[in-house]
C-alpha positions in Angstrom: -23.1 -22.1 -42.7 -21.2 -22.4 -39.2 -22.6 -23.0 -36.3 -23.7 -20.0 -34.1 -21.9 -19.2 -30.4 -21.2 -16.8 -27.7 -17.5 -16.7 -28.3 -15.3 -16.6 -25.1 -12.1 -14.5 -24.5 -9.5 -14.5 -21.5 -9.5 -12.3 -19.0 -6.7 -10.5 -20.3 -7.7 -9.7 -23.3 -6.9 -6.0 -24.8 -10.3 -3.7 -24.9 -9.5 -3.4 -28.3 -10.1 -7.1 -29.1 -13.4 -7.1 -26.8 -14.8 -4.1 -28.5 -13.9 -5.5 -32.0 -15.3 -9.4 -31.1 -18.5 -7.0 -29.8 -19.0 -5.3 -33.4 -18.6 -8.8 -35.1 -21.3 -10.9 -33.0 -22.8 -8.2 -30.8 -21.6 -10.5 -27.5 -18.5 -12.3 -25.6 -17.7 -13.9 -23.0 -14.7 -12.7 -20.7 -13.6 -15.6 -18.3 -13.2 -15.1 -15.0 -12.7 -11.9 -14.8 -13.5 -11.7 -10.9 -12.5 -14.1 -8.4 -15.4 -16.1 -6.3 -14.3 -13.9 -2.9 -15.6 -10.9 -5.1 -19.1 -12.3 -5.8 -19.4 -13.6 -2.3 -18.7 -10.3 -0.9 -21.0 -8.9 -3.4 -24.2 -11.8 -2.5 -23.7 -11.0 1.0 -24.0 -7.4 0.8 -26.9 -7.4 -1.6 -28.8 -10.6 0.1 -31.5 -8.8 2.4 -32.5 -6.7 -0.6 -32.4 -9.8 -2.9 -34.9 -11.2 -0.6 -37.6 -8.3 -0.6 -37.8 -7.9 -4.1 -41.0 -9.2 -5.4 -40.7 -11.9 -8.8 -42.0 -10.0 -12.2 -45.6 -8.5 -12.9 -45.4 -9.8 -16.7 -43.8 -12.4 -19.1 -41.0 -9.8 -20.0 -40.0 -9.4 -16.3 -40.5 -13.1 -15.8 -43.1 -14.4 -13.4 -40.1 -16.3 -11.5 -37.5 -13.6 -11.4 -36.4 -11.3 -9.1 -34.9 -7.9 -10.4 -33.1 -5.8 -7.7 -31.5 -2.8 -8.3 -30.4 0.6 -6.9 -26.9 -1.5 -6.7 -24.4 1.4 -6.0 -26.6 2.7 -2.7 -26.9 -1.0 -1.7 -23.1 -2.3 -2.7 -20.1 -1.2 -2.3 -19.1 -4.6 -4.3 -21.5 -3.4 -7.1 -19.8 0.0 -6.8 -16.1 -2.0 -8.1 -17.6 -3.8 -10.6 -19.6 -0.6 -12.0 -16.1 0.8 -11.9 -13.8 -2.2 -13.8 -11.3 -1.3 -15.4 -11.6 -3.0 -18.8 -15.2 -2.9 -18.8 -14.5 0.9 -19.0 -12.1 0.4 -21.5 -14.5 -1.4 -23.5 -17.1 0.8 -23.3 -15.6 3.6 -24.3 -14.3 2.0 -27.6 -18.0 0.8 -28.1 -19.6 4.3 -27.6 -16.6 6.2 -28.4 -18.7 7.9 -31.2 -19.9 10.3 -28.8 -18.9 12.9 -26.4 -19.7 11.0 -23.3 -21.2 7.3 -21.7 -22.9 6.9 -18.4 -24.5 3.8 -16.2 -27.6 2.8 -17.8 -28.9 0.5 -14.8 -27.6 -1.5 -12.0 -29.1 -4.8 -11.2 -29.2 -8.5 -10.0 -31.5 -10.6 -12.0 -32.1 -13.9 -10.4 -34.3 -16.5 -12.2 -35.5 -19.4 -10.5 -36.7 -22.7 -10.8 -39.5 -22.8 -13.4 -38.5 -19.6 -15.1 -39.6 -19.4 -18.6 -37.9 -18.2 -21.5 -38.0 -14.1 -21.9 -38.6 -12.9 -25.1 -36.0 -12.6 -27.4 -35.4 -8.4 -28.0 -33.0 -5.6 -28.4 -32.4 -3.5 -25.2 -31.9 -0.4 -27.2 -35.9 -1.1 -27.8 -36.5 1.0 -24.4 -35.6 4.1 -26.0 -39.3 4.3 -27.2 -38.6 1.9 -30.0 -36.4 4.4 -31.8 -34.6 2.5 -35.0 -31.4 3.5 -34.4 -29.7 3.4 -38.1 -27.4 -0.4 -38.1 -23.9 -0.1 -36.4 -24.6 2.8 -34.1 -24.7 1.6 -30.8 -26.3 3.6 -28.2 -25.9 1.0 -25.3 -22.9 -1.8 -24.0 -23.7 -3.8 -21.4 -22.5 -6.7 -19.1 -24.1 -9.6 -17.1 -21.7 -10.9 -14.3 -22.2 -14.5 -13.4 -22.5 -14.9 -9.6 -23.6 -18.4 -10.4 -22.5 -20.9 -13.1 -24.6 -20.1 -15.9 -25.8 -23.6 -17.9 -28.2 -23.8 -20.7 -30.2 -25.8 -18.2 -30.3 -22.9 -15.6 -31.4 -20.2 -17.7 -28.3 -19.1 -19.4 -28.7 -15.8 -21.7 -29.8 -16.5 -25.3 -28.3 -14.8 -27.8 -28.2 -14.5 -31.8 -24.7 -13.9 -32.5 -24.6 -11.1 -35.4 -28.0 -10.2 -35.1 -26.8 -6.6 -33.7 -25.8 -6.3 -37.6 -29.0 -7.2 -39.0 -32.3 -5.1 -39.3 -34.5 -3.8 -36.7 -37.7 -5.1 -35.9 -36.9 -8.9 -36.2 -39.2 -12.0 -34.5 -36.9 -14.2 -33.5 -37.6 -17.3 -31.5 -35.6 -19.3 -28.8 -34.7 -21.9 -31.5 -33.0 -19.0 -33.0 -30.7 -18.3 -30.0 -27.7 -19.7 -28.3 -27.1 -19.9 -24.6 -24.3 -18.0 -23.3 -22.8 -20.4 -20.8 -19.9 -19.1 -18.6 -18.6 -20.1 -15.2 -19.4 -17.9 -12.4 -17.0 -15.2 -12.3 -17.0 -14.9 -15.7 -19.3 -11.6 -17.4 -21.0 -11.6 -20.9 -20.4 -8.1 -22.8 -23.4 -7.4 -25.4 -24.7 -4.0 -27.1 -28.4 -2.9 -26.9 -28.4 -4.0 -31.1 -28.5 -7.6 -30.3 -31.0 -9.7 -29.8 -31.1 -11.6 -26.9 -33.1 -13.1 -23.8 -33.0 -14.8 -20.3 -33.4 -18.7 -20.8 -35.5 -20.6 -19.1 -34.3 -22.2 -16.1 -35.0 -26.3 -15.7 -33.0 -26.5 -13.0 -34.0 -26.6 -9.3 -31.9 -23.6 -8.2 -31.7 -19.9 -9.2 -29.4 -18.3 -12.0 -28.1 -14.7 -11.1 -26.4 -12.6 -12.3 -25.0 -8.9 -11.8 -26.7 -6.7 -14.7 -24.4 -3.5 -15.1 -25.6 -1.7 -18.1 -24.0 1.8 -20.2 -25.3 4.1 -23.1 -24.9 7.6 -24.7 -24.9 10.5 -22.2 -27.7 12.3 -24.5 -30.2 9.6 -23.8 -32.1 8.9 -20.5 -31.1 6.3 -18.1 -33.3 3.6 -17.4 -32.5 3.3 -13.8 -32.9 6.9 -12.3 -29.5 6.8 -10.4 -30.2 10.5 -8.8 -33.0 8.7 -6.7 -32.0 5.4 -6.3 -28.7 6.6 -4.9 -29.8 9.2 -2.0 -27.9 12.2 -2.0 -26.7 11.4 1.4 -24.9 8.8 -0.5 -23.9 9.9 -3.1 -21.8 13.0 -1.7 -19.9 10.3 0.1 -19.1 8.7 -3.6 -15.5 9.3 -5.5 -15.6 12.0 -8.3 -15.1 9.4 -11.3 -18.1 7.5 -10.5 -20.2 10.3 -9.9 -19.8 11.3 -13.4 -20.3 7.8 -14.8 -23.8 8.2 -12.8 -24.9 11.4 -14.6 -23.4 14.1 -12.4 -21.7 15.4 -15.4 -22.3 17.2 -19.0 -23.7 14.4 -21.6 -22.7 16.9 -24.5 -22.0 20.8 -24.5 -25.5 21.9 -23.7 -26.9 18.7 -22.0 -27.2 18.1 -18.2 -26.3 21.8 -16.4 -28.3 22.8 -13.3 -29.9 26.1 -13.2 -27.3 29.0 -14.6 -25.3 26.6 -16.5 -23.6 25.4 -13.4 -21.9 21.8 -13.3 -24.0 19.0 -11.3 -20.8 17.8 -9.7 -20.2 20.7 -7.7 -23.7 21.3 -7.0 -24.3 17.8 -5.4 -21.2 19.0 -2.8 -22.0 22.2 -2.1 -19.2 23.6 -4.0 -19.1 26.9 -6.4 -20.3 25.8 -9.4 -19.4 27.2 -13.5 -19.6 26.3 -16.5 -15.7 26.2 -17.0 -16.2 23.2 -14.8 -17.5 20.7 -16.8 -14.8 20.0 -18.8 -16.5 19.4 -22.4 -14.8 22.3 -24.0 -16.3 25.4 -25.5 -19.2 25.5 -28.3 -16.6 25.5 -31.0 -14.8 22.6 -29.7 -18.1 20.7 -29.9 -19.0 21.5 -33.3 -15.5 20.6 -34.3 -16.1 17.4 -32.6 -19.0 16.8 -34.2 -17.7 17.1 -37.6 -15.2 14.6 -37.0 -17.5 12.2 -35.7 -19.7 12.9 -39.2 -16.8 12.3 -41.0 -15.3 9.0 -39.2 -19.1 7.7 -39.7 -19.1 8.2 -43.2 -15.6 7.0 -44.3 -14.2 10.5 -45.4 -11.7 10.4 -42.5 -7.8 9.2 -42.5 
């Protein structure tokens, strides 16, 4: 039986090639797909929030780790990186099996010396717990290095092909594999694998940029209406707007008021359904037809 691994790719490498890697092992490694002026830029900006945020309540949270989000208000940085390119790309091939993606969460998770070992889980277990049915993902998600990430620092711990297996599983961190990766470098995993922080031996903190997506017709777990004032937001380009929420998740999902589209509400705008660019009802159920059929093998 070989050896398990968090495989790495190059930067370069086609969406295609990450998404496929992704539904093999449920993770990869992209090298150095930002340069070190990026994360400085990104360290500096986000520093004086890093600093207030409390360490964890619990053993999930981790007694010696700092979580700080509400990244798009805080970053502009974070705002780029939300916004890559092939991370984009990637999703989208990942959750192409639905009408729409959106941001998830946005945060820097910093573990420091003395941080234990989280425990190993699926991220698509927020979603109340829901067994999703095997190779449907609901959720893709990357962790940019802004430090070297060692096994002795607290790398993340994964079990490569896990996002394959059944739901409900105890793994334990003999099971898993560090993730290492030099800083610049971002690990790509869905919500089906299972997974945790390491624990960090070292005598400085690990930290990394958590930048998560999933289905439009499911909640967020970071409320982006709130952590991003409206002040803000109306300052924000169209594109990522949407990728926040201020869009349709599916034909009936995420209107204000008289079926008017959130975009245009947010600036003040005339607002109609037409707007929202998802098509009419029939489109939708043609859609979803397809979908049924691509799931179940009957399509070309």
């Amino acid at each position: 039986m070989p050896e398990l691994e968090v495989k790495h790719l190059p930067a370069d490498s086609a969406p295609e090639d990450i998404a496929a890697r992704l539904a093999e092992d449920g993770a990869v490694v992209l090298d150095k797909l930002v340069d070190d002026a990026t994360l400085d830029r990104l360290a500096d900006e986000l520093e004086p929030w890093m600093e207030a945020t409390r360490t964890g309540p619990d053993e999930f949270s981790g007694h010696c780790t700092r979580r700080t989000g509400a990244l798009i208000a805080r970053s502009e940085t974070a705002r780029e990186l939300v916004m890559n390119e092939k991370i984009l790309a990637t999703v989208g091939k990942v959750l192409g099996h639905a009408s729409n993606f959106q941001l998830h969460l946005t945060q820097i998770i910093a573990i420091g010396p003395g941080g234990e070992a989280q425990p190993v889980h699926r991220d698509q277990w927020a979603f109340d717990f829901f067994p999703f049915p095997s190779g449907y993902e609901v959720q893709c998600n990357t962790l940019w290095a802004m430090t070297d990430f060692t096994e002795e620092n607290g790398a993340t711990r994964l079990v490569p092909g896990s996002n394959r297996g059944p739901d409900g599983v105890e793994y334990k961190y003999e099971d898993t594999v560090p993730a290492t990766m030099q800083r610049g470098s971002v690990l790509l995993y869905t919500g089906s694998v299972y997974h945790g922080g390491g624990a960090n031996k070292s005598d400085a903190t690990r930290c990394g940029a958590n930048i998560t997506y999933n289905l439009a017709w499911l909640r967020q777990e970071e409320n982006q209406y709130l952590s991003v004032p409206p002040e803000i937001a109306r300052e924000l380009p169209d594109d990522l707007l949407r990728l926040m929420g201020y869009s349709r998740g599916a034909y009936a999902l995420g209107y204000v008021g008289d079926l008017k589209d959130p975009l245009k509400i947010l600036r003040g705008e005339e607002a109609t359904v037409e707007s929202t660019g998802l098509g009419s009802y029939e489109q939708a159920i043609e859609r979803a037809e397809q979908l049924r059929a691509d799931q179940s093998g009957e399509s070309d």
